[in-house]
C-alpha positions in Angstrom: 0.0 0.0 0.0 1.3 3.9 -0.8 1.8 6.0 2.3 0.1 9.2 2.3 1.4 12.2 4.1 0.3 15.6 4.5 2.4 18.3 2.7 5.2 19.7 4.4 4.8 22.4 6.5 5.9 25.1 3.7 2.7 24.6 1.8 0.4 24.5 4.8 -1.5 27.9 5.6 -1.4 29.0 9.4 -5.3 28.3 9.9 -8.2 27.2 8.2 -12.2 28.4 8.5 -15.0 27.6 6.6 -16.9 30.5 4.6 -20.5 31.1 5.7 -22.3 29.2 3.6 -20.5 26.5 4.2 -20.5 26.7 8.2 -24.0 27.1 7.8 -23.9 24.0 5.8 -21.5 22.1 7.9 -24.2 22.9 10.8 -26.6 21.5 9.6 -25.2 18.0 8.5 -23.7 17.7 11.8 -27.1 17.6 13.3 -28.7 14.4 11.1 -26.4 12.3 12.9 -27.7 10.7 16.4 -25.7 12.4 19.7 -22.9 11.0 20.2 -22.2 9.8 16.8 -21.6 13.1 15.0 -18.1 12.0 14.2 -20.1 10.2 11.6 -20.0 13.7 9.6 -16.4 13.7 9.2 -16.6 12.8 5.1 -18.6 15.2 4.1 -17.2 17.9 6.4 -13.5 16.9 5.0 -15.1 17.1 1.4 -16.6 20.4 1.8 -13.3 21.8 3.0 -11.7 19.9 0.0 -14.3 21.8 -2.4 -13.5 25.3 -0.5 -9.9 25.7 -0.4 -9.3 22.7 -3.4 -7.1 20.5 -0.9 -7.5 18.7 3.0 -5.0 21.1 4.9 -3.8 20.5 8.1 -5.2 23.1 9.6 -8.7 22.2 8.0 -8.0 18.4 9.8 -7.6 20.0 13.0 -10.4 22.4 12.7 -13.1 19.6 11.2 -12.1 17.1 14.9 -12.5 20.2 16.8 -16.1 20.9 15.4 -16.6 17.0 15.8 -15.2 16.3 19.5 -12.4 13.8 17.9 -8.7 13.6 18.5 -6.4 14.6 15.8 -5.2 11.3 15.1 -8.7 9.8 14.1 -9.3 12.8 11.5 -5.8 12.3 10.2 -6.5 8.5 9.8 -9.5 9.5 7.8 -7.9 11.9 5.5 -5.2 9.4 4.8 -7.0 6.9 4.1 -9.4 7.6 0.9 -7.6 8.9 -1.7 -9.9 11.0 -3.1 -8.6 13.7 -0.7 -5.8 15.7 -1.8 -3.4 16.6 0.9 -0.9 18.1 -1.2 -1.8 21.6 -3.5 -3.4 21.2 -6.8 -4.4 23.4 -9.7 -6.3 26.7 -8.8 -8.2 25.7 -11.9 -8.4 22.4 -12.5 -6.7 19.1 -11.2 -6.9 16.5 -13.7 -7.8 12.7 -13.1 -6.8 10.6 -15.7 -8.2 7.2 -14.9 -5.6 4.6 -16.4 -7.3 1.0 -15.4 -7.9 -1.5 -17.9 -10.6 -0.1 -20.2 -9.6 2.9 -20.5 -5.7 2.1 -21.0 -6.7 0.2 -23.9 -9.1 3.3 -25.3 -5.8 5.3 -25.2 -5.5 6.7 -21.9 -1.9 6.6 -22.4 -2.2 9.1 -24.6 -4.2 11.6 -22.4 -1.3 11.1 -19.5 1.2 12.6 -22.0 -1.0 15.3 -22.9 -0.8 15.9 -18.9 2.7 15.5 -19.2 3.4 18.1 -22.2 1.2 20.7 -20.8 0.6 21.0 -17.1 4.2 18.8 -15.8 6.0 16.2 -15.7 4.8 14.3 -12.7 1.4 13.8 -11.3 0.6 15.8 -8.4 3.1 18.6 -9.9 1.5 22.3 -10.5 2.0 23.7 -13.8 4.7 27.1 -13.4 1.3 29.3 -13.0 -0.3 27.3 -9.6 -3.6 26.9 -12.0 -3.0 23.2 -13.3 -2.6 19.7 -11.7 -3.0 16.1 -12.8 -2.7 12.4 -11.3 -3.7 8.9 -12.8 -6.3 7.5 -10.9 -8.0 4.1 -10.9 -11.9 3.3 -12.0 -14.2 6.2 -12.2 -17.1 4.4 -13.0 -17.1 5.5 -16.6 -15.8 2.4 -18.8 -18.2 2.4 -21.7 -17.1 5.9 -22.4 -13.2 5.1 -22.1 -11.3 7.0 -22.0 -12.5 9.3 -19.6 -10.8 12.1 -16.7 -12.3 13.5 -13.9 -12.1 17.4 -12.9 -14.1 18.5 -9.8 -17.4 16.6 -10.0 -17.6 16.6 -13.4 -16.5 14.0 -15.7 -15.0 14.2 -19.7 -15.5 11.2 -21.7 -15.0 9.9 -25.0 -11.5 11.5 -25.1 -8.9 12.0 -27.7 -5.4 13.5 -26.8 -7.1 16.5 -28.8 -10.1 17.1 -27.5 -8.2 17.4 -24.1 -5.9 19.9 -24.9 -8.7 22.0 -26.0 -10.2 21.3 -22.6 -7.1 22.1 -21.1 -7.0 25.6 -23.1 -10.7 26.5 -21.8 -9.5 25.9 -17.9 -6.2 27.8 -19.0 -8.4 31.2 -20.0 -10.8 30.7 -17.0 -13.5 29.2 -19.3 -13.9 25.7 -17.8 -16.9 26.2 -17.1 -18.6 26.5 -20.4 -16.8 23.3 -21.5 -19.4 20.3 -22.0 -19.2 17.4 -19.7 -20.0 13.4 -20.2 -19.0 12.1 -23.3 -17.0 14.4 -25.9 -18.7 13.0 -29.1 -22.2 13.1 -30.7 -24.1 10.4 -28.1 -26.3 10.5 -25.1 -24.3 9.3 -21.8 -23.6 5.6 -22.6 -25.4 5.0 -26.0 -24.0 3.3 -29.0 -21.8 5.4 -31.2 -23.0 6.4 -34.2 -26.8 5.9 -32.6 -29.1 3.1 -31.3 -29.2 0.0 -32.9 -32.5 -1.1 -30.9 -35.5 1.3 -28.8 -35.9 2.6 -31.8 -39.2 4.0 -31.7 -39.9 8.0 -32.1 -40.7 10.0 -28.9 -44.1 10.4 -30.4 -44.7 6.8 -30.9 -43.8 5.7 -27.7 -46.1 8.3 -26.1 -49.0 6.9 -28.4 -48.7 3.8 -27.7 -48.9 4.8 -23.8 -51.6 6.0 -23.8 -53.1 3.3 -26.0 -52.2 0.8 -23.4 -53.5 3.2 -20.8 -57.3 3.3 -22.7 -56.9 -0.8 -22.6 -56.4 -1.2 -18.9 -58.8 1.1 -17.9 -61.6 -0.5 -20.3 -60.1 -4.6 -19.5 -63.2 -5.8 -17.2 -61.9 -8.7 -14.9 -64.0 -11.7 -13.9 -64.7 -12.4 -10.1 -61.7 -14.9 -9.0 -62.5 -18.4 -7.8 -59.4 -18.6 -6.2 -60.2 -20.5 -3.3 -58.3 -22.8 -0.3 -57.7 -25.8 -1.5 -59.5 -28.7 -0.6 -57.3 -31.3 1.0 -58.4 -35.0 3.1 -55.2 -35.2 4.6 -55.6 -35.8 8.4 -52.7 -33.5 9.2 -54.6 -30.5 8.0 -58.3 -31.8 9.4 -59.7 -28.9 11.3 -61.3 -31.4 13.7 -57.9 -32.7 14.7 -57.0 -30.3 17.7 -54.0 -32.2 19.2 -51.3 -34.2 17.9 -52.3 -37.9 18.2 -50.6 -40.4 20.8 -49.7 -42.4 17.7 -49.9 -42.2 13.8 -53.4 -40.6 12.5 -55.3 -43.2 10.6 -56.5 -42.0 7.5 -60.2 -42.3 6.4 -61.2 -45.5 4.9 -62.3 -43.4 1.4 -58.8 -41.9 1.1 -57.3 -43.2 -1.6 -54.4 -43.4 0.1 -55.9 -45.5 3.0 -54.8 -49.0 3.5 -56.9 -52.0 2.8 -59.1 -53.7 5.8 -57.9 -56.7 6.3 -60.0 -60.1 6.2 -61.7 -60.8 9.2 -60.8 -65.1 9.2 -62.3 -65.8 12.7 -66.1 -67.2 10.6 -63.5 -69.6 8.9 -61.6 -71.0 11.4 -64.8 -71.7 13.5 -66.2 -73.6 10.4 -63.0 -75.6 10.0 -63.5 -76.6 13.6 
């Protein structure tokens, strides 16, 4: 497993505060949790304070245990632990996550990490020479139909070419991110077929039609009355009139078909043979 550290102590600011709308938030999530179990809050909390200030701090560790009655150490363990806090400085503007697992390594991912490479920096986790830029390889992001894909904020980009993301690049470069389209780069709708369906391929107008045919059917279907009823059954285990288990095995009613044969009463014979 990778250690994670915090950044060293040049990098840290002297003291962290949420804004007000985010105290206000922070508030109020820290009340759905039962007392005593508020700690519970500590993800979201450390994710809001990732979202304010773009990285976990230090001082925003401390501040998030002190607001949560919990020792450092358990916040810290936290933080550590997912990776989908930063505890180092990323881009002002954007920090880039290129997701390089299987599906998307063989859609070319490879070629989006050296488009990272060639214009932010050499090595993940580096800032490009203006503090606005960042990127890291990541693993799944949940997007492997649209391979290859990279994550910035919230939002994802998918359906990549090395092009397309230096054009995205560009737009977080002049402060247009923003205006960039997420999901997937090329003419679909989130995951369908390229190029268009194959199946479903029915007009808006049709499906709507036949809707509200089906709709006119149900309400005009008359049902019969069921005769769904208990079924009848001559077994002795399920006779009502049976109201205590029997001393030995329930004899079964001579006209059960699964009764078994009388047997021959010989005692007329023997007296005759006599």
């Amino acid at each position: 497993m990778s250690v994670r550290r915090l950044a060293e102590d040049q990098f840290q600011p002297a003291a962290f505060a949420f804004n007000q709308e985010n105290t206000a938030w922070a508030e109020k999530t820290i009340k759905k949790y039962p007392e005593g179990r508020q700690q519970s809050a500590i993800i979201p909390l450390m994710m809001r304070a990732q979202e304010q200030d773009g990285w976990v701090t230090k001082a925003a560790i401390e501040k998030i245990a002190d607001m949560l009655d919990m020792a450092y150490i358990r916040a810290l363990e936290v933080a550590t632990f997912y990776t989908q806090f930063q505890l180092h400085p990323v881009g002002s503007r954007a920090h880039i996550q290129v997701c390089g697992t299987t599906p998307c390594m063989l859609r070319g991912a490879e070629g989006l990490v050296k488009v990272c490479k060639s214009r932010i920096a050499d090595h993940a986790l580096e800032r490009n020479a203006e503090g606005t830029l960042s990127w890291e390889e990541v693993e799944c992001q949940g997007a492997c139909v649209n391979a290859p894909m990279v994550v910035i904020g919230k939002d994802t980009y998918e359906d990549l070419t090395p092009e397309r993301l230096e054009e995205i690049i560009d737009a977080f470069v002049a402060g247009k991110g923003s205006e960039v389209q997420t999901g997937p780069q090329i003419d679909r709708v989130f995951s369908a077929p390229e190029g268009g369906l194959t199946s479903l391929l029915d007009s808006p107008a049709t499906k709507t039609k036949k809707k509200a045919g089906a709709k006119v059917a149900a309400e005009t279907v008359v049902l019969p009355p069921s005769e769904a009823a208990k079924p009848v059954s001559s077994d002795a285990e399920t006779n009502p009139a049976l109201k205590s288990p029997a001393d030995g095995k329930t004899a079964l009613p001579a006209e059960h078909p699964k009764a078994a044969p009388a047997k021959e009463d010989n005692t007329a014979v023997g007296d005759k043979a006599e």
